[in-house]
GUMAR-618436 format. One record per residue (C-alpha): residue number from 1; residue in three letters; x, y, z. Coordinates in Angstrom, 3 decimals, always signed. Layout:
! residues N
<num=NUM residu=ALA X=X Y=Y Z=Z>
...
***
This chain:
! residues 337
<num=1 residu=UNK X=+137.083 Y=+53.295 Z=+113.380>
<num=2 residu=UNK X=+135.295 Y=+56.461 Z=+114.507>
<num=3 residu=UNK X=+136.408 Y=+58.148 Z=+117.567>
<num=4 residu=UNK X=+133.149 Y=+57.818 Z=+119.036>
<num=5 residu=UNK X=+133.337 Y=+53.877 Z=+119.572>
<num=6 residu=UNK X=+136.587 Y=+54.251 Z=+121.834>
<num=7 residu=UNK X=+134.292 Y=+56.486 Z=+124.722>
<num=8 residu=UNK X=+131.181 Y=+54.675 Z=+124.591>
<num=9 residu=UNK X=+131.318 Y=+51.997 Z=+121.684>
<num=10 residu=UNK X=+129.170 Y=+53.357 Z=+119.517>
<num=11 residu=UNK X=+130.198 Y=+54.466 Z=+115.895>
<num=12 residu=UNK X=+131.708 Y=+51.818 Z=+113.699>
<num=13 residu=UNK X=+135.322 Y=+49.527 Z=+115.191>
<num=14 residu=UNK X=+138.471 Y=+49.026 Z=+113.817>
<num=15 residu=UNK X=+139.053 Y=+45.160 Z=+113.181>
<num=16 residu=UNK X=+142.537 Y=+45.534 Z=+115.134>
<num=17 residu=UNK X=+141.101 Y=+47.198 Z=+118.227>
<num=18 residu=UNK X=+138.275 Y=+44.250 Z=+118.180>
<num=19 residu=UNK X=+141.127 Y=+41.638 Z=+117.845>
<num=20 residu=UNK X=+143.007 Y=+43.370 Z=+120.748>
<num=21 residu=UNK X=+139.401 Y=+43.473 Z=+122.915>
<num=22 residu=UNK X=+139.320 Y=+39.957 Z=+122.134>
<num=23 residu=UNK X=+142.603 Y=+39.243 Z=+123.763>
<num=24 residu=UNK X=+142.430 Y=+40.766 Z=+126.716>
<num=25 residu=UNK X=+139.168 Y=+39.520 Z=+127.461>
<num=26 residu=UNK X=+140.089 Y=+36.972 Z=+130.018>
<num=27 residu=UNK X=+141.636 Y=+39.889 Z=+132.333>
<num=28 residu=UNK X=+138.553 Y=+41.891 Z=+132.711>
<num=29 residu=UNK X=+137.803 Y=+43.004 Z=+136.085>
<num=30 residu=UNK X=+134.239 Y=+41.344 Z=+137.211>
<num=31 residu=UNK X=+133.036 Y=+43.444 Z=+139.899>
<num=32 residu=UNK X=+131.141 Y=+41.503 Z=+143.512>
<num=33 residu=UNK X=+129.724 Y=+41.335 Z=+146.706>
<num=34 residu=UNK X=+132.696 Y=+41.863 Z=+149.413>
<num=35 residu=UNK X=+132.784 Y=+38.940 Z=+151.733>
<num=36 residu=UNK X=+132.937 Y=+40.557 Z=+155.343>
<num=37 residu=UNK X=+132.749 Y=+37.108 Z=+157.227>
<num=38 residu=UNK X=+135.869 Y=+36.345 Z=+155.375>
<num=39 residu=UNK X=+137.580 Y=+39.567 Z=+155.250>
<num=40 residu=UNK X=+140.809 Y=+39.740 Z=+157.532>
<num=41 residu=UNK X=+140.512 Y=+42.509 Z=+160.423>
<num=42 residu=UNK X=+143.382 Y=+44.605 Z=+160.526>
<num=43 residu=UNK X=+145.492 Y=+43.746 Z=+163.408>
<num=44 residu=UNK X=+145.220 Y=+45.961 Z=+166.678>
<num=45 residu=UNK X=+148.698 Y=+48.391 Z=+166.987>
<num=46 residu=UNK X=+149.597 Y=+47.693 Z=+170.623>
<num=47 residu=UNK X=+148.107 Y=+49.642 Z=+173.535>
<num=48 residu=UNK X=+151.260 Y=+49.485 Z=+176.497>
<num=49 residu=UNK X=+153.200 Y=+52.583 Z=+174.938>
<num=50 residu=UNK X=+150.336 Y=+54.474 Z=+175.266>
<num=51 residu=UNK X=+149.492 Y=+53.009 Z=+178.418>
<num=52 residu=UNK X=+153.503 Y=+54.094 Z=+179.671>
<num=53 residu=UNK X=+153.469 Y=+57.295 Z=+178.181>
<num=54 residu=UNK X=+150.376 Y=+58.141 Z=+180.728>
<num=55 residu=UNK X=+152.027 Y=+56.270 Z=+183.748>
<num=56 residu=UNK X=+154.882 Y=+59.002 Z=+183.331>
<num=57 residu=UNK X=+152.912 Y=+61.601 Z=+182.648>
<num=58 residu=UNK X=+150.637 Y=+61.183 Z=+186.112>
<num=59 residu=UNK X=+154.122 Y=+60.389 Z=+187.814>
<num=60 residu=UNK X=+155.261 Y=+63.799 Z=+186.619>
<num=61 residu=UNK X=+152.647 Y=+65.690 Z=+187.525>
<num=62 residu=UNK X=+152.069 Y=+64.188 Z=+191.418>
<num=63 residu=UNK X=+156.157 Y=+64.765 Z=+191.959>
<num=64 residu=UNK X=+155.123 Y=+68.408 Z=+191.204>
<num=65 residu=UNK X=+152.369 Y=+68.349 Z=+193.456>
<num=66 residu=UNK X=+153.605 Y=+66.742 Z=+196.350>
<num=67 residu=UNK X=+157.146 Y=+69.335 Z=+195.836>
<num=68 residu=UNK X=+154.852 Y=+72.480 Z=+195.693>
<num=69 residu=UNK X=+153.099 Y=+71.093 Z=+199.025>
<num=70 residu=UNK X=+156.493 Y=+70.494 Z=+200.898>
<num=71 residu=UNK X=+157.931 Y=+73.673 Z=+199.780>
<num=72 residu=UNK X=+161.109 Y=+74.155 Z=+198.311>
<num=73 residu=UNK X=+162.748 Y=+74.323 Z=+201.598>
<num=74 residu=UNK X=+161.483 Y=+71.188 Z=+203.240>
<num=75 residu=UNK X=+163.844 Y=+68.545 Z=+203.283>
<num=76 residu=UNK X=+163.480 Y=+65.458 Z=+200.805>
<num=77 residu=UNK X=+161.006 Y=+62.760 Z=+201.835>
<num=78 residu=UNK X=+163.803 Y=+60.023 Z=+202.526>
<num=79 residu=UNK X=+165.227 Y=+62.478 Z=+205.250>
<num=80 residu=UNK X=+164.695 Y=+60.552 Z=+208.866>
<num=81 residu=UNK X=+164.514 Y=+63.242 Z=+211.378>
<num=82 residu=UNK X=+165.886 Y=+62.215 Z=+214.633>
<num=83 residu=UNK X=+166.885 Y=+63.207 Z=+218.201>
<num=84 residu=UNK X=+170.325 Y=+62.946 Z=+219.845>
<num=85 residu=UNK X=+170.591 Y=+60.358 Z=+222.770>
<num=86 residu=UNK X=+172.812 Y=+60.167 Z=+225.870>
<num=87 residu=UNK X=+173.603 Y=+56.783 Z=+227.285>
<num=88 residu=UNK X=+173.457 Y=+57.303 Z=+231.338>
<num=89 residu=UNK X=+173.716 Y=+54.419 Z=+232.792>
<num=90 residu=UNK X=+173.756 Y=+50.504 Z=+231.783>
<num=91 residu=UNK X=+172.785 Y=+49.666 Z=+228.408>
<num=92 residu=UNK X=+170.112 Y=+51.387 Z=+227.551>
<num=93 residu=UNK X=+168.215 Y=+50.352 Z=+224.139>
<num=94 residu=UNK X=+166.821 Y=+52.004 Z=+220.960>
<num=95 residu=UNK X=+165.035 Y=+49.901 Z=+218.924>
<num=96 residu=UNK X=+167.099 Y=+45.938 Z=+218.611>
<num=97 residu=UNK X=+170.760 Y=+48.089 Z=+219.715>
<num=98 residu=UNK X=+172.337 Y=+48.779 Z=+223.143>
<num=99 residu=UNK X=+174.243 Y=+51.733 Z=+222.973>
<num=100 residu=UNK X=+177.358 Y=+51.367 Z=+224.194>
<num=101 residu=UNK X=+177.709 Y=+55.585 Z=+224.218>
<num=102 residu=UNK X=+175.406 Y=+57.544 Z=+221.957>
<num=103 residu=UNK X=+173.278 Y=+57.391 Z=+219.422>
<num=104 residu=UNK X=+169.938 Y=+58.854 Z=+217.905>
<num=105 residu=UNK X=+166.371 Y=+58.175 Z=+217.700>
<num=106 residu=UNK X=+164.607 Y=+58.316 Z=+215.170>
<num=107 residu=UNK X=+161.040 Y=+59.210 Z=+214.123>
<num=108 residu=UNK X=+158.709 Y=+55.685 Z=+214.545>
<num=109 residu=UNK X=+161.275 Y=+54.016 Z=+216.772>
<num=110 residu=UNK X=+161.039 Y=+53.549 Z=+221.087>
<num=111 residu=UNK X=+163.843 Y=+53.890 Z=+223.500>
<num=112 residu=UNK X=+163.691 Y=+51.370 Z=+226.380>
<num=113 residu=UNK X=+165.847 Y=+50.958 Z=+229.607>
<num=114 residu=UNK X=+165.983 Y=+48.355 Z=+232.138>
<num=115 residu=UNK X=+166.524 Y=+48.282 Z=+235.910>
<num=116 residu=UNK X=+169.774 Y=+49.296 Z=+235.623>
<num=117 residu=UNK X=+170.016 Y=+51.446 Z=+232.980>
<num=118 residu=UNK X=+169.283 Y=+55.319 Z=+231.781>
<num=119 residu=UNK X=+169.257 Y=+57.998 Z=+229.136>
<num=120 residu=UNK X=+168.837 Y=+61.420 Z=+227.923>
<num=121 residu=UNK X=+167.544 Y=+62.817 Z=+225.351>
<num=122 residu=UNK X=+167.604 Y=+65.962 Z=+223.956>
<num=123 residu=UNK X=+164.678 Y=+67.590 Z=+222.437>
<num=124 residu=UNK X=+165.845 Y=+69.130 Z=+219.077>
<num=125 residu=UNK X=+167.576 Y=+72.176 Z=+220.310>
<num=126 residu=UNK X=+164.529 Y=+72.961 Z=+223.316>
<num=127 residu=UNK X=+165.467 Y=+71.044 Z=+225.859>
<num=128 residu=UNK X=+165.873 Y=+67.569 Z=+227.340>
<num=129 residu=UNK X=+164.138 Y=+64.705 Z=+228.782>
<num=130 residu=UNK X=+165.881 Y=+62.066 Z=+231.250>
<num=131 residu=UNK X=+164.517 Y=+58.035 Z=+230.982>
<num=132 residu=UNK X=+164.803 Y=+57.111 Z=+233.879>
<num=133 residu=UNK X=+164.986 Y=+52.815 Z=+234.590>
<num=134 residu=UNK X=+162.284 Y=+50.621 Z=+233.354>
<num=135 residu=UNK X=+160.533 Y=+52.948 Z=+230.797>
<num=136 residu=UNK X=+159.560 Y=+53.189 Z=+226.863>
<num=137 residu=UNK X=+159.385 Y=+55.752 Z=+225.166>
<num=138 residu=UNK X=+158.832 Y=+56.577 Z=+221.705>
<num=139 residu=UNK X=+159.565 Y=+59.704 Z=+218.869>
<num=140 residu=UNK X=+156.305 Y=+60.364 Z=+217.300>
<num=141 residu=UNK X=+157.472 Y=+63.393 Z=+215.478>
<num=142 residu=UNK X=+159.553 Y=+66.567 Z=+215.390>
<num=143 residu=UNK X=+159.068 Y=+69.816 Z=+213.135>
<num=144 residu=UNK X=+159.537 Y=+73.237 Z=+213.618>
<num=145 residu=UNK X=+155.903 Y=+73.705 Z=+215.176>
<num=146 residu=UNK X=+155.751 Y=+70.544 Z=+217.492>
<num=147 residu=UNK X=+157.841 Y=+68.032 Z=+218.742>
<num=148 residu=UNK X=+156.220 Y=+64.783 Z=+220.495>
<num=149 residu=UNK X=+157.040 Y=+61.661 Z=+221.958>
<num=150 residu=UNK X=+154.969 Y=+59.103 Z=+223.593>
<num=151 residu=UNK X=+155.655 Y=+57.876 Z=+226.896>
<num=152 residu=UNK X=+154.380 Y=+53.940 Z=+226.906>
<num=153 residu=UNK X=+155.351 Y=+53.179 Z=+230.622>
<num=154 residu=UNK X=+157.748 Y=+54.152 Z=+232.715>
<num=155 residu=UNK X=+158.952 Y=+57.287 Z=+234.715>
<num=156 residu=UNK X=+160.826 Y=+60.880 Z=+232.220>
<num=157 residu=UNK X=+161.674 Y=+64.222 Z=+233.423>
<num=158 residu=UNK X=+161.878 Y=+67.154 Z=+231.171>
<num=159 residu=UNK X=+163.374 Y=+70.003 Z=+230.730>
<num=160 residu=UNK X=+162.485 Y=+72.600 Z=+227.892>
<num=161 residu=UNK X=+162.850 Y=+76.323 Z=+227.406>
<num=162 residu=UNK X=+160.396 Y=+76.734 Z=+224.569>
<num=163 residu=UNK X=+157.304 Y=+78.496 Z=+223.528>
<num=164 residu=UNK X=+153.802 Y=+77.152 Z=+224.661>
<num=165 residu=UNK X=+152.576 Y=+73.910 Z=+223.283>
<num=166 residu=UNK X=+155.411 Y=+73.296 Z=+221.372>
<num=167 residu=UNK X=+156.787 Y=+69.966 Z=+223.317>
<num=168 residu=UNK X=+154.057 Y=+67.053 Z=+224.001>
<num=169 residu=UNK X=+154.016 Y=+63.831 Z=+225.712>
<num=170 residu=UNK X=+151.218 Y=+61.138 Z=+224.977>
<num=171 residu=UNK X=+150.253 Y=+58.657 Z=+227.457>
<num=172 residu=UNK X=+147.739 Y=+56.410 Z=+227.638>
<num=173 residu=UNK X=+145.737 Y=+58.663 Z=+230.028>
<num=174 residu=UNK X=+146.040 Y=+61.801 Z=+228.753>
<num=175 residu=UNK X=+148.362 Y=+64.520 Z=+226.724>
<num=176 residu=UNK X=+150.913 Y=+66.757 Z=+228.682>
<num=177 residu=UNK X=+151.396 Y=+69.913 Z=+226.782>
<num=178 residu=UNK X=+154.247 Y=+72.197 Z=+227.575>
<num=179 residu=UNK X=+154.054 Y=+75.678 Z=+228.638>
<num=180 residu=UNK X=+157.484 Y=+76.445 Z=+229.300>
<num=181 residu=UNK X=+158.298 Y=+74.106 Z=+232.106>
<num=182 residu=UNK X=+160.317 Y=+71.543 Z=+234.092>
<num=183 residu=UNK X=+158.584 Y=+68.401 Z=+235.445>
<num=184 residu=UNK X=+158.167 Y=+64.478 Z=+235.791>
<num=185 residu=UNK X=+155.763 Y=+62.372 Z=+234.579>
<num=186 residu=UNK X=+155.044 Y=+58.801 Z=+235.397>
<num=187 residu=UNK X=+152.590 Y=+55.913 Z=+233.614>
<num=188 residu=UNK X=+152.065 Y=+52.771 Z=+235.372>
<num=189 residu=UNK X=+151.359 Y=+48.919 Z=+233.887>
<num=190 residu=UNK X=+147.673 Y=+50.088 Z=+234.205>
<num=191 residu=UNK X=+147.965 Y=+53.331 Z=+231.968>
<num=192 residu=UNK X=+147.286 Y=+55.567 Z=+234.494>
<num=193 residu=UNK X=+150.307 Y=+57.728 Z=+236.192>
<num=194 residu=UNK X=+150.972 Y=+61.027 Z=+237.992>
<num=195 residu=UNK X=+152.391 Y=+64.578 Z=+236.961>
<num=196 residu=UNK X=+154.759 Y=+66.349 Z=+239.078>
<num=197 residu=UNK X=+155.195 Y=+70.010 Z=+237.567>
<num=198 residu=UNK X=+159.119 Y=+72.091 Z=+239.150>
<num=199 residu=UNK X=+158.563 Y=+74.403 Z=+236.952>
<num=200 residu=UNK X=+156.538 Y=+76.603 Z=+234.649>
<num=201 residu=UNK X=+152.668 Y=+75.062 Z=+233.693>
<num=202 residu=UNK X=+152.153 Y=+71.668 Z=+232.104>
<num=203 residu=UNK X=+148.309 Y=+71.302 Z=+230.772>
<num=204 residu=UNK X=+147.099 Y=+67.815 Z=+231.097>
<num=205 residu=UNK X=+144.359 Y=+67.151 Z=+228.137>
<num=206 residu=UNK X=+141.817 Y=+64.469 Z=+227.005>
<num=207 residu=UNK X=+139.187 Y=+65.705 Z=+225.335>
<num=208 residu=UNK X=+137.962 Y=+68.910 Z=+226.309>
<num=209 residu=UNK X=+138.808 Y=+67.822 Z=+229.744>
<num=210 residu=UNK X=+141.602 Y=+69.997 Z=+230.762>
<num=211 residu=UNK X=+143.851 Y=+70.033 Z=+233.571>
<num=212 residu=UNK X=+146.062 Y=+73.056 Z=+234.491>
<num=213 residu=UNK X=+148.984 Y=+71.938 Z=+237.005>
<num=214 residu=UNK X=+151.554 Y=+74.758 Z=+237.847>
<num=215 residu=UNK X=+154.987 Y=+74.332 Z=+239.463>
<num=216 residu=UNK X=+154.482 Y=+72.845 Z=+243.053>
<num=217 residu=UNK X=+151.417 Y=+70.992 Z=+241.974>
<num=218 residu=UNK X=+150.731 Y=+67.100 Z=+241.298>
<num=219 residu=UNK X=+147.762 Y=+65.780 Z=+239.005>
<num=220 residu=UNK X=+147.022 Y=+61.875 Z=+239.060>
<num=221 residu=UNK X=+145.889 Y=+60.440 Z=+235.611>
<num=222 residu=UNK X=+143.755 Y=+56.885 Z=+235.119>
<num=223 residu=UNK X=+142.943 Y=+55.335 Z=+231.616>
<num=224 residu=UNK X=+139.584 Y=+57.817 Z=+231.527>
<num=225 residu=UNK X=+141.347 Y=+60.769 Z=+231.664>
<num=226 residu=UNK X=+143.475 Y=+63.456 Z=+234.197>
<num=227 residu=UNK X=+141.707 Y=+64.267 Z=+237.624>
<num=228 residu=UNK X=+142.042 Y=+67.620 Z=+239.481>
<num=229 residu=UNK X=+145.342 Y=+69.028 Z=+240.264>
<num=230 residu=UNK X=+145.969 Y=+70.266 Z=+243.810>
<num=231 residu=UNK X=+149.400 Y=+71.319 Z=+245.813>
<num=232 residu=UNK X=+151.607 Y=+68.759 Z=+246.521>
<num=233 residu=UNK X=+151.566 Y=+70.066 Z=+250.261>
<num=234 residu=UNK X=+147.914 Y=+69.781 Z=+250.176>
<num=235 residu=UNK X=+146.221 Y=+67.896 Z=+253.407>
<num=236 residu=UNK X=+146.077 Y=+64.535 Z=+253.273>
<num=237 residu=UNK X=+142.136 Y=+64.413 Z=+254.024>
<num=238 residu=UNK X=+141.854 Y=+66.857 Z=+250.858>
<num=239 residu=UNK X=+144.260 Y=+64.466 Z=+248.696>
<num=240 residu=UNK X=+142.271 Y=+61.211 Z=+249.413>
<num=241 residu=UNK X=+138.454 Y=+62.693 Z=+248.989>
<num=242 residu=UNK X=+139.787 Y=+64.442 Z=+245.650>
<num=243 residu=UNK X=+140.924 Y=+61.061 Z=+244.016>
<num=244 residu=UNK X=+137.881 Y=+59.421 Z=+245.237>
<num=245 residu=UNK X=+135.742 Y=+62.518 Z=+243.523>
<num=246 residu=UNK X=+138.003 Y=+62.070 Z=+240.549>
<num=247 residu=UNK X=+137.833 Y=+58.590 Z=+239.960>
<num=248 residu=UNK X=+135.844 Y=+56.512 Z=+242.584>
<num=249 residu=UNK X=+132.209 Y=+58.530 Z=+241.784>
<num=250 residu=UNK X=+131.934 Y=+61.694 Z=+242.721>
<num=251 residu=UNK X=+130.598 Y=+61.608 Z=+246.096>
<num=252 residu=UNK X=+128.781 Y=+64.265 Z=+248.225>
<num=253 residu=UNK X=+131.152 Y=+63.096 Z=+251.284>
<num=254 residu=UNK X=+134.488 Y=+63.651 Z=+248.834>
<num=255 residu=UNK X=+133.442 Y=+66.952 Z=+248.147>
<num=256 residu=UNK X=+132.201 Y=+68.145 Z=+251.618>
<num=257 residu=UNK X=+136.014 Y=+67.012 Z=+252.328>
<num=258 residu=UNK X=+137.566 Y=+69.185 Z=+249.916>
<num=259 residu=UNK X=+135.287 Y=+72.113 Z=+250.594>
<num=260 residu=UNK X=+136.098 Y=+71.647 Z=+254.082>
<num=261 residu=UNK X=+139.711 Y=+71.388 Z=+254.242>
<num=262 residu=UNK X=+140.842 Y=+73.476 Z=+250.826>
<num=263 residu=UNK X=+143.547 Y=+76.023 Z=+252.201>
<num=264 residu=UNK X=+143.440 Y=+79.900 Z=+250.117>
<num=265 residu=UNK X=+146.166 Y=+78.583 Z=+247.614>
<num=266 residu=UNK X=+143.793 Y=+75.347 Z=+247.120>
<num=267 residu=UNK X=+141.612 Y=+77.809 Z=+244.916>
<num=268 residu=UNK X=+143.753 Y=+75.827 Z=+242.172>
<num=269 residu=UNK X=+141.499 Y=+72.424 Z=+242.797>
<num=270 residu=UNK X=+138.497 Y=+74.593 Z=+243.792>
<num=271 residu=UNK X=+138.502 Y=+76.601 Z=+240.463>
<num=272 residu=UNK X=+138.882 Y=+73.116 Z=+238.242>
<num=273 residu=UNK X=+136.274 Y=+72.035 Z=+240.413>
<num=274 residu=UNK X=+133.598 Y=+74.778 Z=+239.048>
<num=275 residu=UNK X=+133.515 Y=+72.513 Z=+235.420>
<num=276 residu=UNK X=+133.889 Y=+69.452 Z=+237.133>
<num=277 residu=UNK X=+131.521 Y=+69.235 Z=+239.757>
<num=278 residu=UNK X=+127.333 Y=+67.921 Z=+239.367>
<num=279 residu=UNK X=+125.142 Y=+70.762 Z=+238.394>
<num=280 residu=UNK X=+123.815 Y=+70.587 Z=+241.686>
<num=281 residu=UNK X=+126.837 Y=+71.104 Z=+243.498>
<num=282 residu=UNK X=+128.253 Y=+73.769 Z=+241.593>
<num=283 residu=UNK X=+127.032 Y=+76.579 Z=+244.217>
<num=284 residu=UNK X=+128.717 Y=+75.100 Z=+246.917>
<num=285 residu=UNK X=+132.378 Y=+75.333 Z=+245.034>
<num=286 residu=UNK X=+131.418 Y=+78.931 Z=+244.012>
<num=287 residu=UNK X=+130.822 Y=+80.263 Z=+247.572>
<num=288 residu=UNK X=+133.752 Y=+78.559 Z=+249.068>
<num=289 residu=UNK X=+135.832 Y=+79.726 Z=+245.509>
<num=290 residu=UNK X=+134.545 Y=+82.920 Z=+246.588>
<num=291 residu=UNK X=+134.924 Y=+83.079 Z=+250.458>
<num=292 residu=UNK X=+138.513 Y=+82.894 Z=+249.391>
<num=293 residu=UNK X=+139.012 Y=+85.449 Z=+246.377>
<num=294 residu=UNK X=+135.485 Y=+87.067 Z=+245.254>
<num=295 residu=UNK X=+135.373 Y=+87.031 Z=+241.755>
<num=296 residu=UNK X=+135.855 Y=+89.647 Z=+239.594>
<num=297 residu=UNK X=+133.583 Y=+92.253 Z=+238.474>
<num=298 residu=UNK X=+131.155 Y=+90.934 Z=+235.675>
<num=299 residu=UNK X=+131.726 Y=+87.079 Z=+236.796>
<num=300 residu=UNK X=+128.363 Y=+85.695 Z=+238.665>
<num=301 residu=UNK X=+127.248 Y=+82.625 Z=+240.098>
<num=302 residu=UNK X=+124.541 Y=+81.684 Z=+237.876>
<num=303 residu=UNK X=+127.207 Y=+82.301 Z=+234.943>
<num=304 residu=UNK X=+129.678 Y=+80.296 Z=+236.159>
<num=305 residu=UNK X=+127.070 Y=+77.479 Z=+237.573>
<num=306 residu=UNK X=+125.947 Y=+77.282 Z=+233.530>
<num=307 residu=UNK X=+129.984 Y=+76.891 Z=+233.260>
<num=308 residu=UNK X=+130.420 Y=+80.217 Z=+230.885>
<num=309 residu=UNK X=+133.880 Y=+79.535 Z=+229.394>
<num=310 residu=UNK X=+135.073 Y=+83.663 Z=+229.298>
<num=311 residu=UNK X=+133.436 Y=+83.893 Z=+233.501>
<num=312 residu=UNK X=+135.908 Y=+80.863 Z=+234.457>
<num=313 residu=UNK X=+138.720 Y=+82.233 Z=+232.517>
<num=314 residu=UNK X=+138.148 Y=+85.233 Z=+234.099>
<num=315 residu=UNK X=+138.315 Y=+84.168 Z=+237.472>
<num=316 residu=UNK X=+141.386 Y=+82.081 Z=+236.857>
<num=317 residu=UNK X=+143.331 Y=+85.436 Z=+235.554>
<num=318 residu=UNK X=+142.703 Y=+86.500 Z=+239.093>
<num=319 residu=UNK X=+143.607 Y=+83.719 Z=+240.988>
<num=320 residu=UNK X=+146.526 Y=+82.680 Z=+239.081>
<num=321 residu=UNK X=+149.179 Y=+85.051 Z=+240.984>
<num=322 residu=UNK X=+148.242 Y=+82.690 Z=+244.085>
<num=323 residu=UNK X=+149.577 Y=+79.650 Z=+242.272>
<num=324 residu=UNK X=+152.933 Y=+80.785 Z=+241.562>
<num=325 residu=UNK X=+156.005 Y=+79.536 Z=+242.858>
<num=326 residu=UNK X=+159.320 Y=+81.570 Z=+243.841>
<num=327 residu=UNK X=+157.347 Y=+84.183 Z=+241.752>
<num=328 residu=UNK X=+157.025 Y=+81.824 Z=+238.749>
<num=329 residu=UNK X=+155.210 Y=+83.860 Z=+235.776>
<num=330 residu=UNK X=+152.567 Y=+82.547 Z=+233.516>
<num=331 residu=UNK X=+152.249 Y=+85.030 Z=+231.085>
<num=332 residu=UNK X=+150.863 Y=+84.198 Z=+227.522>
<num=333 residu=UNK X=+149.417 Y=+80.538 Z=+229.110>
<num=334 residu=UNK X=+145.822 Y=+79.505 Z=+228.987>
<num=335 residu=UNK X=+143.882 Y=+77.351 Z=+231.453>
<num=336 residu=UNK X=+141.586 Y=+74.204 Z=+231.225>
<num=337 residu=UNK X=+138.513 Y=+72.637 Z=+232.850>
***
């Protein structure tokens, strides 16, 4: 057999290798087409580890967020921060429990007493407010930079030795914002209430409707909004034709009436008054604002008729000193309109 026939058969065979070709004929490979409607698909590897392995990855990475946000100092997001409370009188409630002594409140929950029965609380480590009978009031929050409650009905009085705007008090009428104070404050079954300020400054706000009430002063609140301090020694005539400018239409006779009758250290409702009053009307307030303290140098009627924010505060830098009370300071505070 040459050498040649075993590469590409050509050359002469051996009889043996033909015998053995012979043989093994039957096992020859025969090549064809591959069947693809037939052919089995390999079967999917399962897609939930991957799926977990990217749940815990995102979990990872937002528990790093959210602890880089807090700071490492902050306290862990299952701490409940809460106020001390004194049981007064009675049984006094906070949330479903009587407290038969003390107890807290906490963030989210409401304090309520009935006719019989009061409370204190004290503010963090500022101060303290008293519930008196027949009120609710609720923690809204507490941090380092603000502490606020909501009073829902119901009559408190506070006490805090803090910087400005660092205590709050919602009501349904408007926002009280300490300024270093003592006072009461009282919301009706209608929403609307009155603010009695002993001590210090208490801003009412709503808006960019601002009211400024200093110790010895008394500002009324309805559903729309706080109306315009004055003296609690006030005439009555004055009293009566300011709550009807405030919140019965503000009538040329109501303000003839406080124009009229407004004593020197009424220049507290006259000065709110300059914002507050019709464009028209605004010249009147300014002369009889003036007839009492003329403004300062650089503050002009046509300025503060237009209602230029730095002319009013201005003028209320001067005037304050007349508001004060047993020489009451109120350094570092800022008025409203």
């Amino acid at each position: 057999m040459s050498d040649q026939y075993l590469w590409d058969k050509s050359g002469d065979v051996d009889p043996e290798i033909e015998e053995l070709e012979r043989a093994l004929a039957p096992l020859r490979h025969v090549p064809k087409p591959l069947d693809l409607d037939r052919a089995p698909l390999p079967s999917p590897r399962p897609a939930w580890p991957a799926l977990v392995g990217l749940a815990a990855a995102l979990l990872l990475g937002l528990g790093i967020f959210f602890y880089t946000r807090r700071g490492p100092d902050a306290p862990p997001p299952t701490a409940q921060a809460s106020w001390d409370v004194e049981r007064l009188e009675g049984a006094p409630r906070v949330g479903r429990q009587a407290l038969a002594t003390n107890g807290r409140l906490s963030v989210g929950q409401a304090l309520e007493t009935d006719a019989t029965s009061r409370a204190r609380v004290n503010v963090s480590d500022i101060g303290m407010v008293d519930v008196e009978p027949n009120t609710r009031v609720r923690l809204v929050g507490t941090s380092p930079t603000e502490h606020r409650l909501a009073l829902d009905r119901g009559l408190i009085s506070a006490v805090v030795s803090a910087p400005p705007r660092l205590f709050l008090v919602e009501t349904p009428a408007a926002l009280a914002v300490d300024l270093g104070c003592a006072y009461t404050l009282e919301v009706d079954e209608s929403g609307g209430g009155l603010l009695r300020v002993t001590y210090g400054f208490v801003s009412l706000e709503r808006g960019d409707r601002h009211s400024y009430v200093p110790a010895g002063a008394v500002c009324r609140m309805r559903p729309t909004g706080p109306g315009t301090p004055y003296f609690a020694d006030a005439p009555a005539a004055l009293q009566a034709a300011l709550d009807t400018f405030d919140f019965g239409g503000q009538t040329a006779r109501a303000l003839a009436t406080v124009l009229a009758d407004a004593r020197p250290q009424d220049s507290l409702t006259l000065w709110h008054l300059l914002a507050r009053a019709r464009p028209d009307d605004r010249g009147a307030v300014y002369e009889r604002l003036a007839a009492i303290l003329p403004p300062p140098a650089g503050v002009t009627s046509a300025g503060v008729q237009r209602r230029d924010a730095a002319m009013l505060e201005t003028w209320r830098e001067a005037l304050e000193p007349r508001w004060w009370v047993d020489g009451e300071s109120t350094k570092n505070t800022k008025g409203g309109r």
